[in-house]
C-alpha positions as CSV (number, residue, x, y, z in Angstrom):
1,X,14.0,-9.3,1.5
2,X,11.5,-8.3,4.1
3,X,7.9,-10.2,4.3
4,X,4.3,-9.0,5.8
5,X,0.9,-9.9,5.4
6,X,-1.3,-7.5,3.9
7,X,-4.8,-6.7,3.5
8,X,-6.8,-3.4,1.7
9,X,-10.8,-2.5,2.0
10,X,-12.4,0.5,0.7
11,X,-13.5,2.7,3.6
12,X,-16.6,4.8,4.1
13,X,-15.5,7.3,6.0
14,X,-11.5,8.1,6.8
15,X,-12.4,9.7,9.8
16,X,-14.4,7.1,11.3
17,X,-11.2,4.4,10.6
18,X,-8.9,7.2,12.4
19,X,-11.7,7.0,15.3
20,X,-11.5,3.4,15.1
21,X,-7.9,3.0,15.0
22,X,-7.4,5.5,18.4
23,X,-9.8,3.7,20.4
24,X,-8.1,0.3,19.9
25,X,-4.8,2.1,21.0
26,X,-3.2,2.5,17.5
27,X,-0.6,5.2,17.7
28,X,-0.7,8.0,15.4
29,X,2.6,8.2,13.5
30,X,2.1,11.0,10.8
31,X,0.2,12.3,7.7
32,X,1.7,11.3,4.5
33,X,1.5,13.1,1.0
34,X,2.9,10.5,-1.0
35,X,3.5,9.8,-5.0
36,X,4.3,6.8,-5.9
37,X,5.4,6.1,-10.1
38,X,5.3,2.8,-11.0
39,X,7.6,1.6,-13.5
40,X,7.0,-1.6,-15.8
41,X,8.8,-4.4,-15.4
42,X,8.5,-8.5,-16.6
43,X,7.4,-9.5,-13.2
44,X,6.7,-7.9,-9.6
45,X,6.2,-4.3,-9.3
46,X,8.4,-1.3,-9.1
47,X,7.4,2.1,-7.5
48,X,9.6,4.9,-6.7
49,X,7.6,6.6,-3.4
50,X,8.4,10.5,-3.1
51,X,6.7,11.3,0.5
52,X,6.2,14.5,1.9
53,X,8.2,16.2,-0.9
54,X,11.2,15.6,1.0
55,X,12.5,12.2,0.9
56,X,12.1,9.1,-1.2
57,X,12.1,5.0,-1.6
58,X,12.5,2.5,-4.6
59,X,10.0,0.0,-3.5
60,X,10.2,-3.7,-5.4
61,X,7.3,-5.7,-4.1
62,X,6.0,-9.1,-5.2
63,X,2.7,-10.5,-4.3
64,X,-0.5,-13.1,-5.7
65,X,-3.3,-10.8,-6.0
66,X,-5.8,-13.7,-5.7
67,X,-6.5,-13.2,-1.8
68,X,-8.0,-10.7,0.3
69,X,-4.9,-11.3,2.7
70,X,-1.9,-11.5,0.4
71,X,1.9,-12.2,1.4
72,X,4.0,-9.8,0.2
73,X,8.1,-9.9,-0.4
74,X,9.5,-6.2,-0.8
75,X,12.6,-4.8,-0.4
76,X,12.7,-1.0,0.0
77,X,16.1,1.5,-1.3
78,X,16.1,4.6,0.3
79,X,17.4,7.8,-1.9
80,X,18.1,11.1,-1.7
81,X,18.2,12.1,-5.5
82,X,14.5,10.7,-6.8
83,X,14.2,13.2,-9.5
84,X,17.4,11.4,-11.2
85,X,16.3,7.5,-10.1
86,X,13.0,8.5,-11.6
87,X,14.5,9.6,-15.1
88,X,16.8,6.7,-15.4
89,X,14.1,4.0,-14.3
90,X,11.5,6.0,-16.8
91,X,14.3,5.7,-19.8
92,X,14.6,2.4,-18.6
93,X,11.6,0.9,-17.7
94,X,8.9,3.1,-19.2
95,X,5.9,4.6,-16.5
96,X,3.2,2.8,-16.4
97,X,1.1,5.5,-14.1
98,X,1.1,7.6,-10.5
99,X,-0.7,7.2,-7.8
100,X,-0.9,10.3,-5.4
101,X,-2.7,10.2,-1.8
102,X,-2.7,11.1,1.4
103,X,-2.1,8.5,4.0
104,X,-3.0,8.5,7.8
105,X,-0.3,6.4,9.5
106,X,-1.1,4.5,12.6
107,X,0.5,1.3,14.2
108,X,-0.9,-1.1,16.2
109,X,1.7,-3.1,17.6
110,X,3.9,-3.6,15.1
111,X,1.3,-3.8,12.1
112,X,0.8,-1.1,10.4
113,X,-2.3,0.9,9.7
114,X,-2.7,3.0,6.5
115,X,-5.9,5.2,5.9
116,X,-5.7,6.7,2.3
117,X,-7.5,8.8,0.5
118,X,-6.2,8.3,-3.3
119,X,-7.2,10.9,-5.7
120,X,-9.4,9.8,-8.5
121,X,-9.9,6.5,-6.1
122,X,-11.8,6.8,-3.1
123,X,-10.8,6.1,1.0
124,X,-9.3,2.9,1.3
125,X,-7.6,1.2,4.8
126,X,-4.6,-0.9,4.6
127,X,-3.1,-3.4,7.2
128,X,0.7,-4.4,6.9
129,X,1.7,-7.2,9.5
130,X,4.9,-8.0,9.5
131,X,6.2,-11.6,9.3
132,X,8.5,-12.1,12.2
133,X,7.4,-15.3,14.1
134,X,4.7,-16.6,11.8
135,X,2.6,-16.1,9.2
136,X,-0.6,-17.3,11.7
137,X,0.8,-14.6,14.1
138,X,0.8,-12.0,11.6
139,X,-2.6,-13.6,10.4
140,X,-4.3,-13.0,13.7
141,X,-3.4,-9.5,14.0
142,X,-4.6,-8.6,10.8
143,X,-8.4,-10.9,11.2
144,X,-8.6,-9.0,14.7
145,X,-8.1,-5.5,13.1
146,X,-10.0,-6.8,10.0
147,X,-13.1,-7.8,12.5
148,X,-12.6,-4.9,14.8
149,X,-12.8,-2.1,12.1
150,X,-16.0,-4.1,10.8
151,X,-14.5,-4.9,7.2
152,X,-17.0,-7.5,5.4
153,X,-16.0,-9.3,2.3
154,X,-17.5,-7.2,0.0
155,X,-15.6,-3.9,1.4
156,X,-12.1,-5.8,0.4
157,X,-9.9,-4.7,-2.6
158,X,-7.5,-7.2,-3.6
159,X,-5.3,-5.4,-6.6
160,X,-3.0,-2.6,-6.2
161,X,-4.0,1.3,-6.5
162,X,-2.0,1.5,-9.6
163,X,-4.3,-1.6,-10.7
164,X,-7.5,0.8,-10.1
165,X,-6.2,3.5,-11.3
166,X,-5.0,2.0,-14.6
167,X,-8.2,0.3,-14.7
168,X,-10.3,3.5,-14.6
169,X,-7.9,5.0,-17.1
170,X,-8.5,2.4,-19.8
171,X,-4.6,1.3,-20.2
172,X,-3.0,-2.8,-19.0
173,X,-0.6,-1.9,-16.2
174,X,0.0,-5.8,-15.5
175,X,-1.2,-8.1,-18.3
176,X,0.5,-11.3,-16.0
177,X,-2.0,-10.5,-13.5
């Protein structure tokens, strides 16, 4: 099981963030279409993420969602078949919703930078830090982006898209939370 630190802010303007994220030397990696399902489950989360319409990840992530920078435990499966994984997790599981956007990929370092624009949502940016030495390492790379993209407390989002989304909607995605 991997570990990073991670924060999400809602965004004014995605090309303004993009701006941002150049002139501080983030690399652009890639423009993303991704769909992610999320499954139910007793605890954690479960999404199957189809990106670009041409490759795939089972993603099982578990995090408090009681922080604007939360530590999250993931592990990722790759697969090749995610029509089939999606129909047996469904018959399974159940869906709870999807989430569809378009995501700007940058990395800074080795943090990375996510700047979405999630259909029926809004513009949202996302730092991932990776927990390799520390968690105070990975903490000051995020409060330096978090101070150099000019994200105040109010901007910050501390559920999941799904959690929005399912909000909006009406339905309980995650009673635990």
């Amino acid at each position: 099981m991997s570990q990073n630190l991670e924060i999400k802010a809602i965004i004014p303007s995605v090309s303004d963030a993009s701006a941002k994220a150049e002139s501080l030397g983030a690399i652009y990696c890639a423009e993303l279409h991704q769909v992610d399902t999320y499954f139910r489950l007793p605890s954690g989360r479960l999404k199957l993420r189809e990106i670009n319409r041409n490759h795939a990840e089972l993603i099982y992530y578990n995090r408090q969602e009681h922080s604007n920078a939360r530590l999250s435990d993931f592990i990722t499966y790759p697969t090749s078949v995610p029509l089939v994984l999606k129909e047996i997790l469904e018959k399974a599981n159940g869906i709870i919703a999807t989430v569809t956007k378009k995501r700007l990929l940058y990395m800074y370092h080795d943090t990375r930078i996510h700047i979405d624009t999630v259909d029926q949502l809004g513009s949202f940016i996302e730092f991932e830090s990776p927990v390799t030495d520390s968690v105070d390492k990975a903490q000051q790379t995020v409060d330096f982006l978090c101070h150099s993209f000019g994200i105040k407390e109010s901007d910050f989002f501390i559920h999941s898209y799904i959690d929005l989304l399912t909000e909006k909607m009406g339905i309980t995605a995650y009673s635990q939370w």
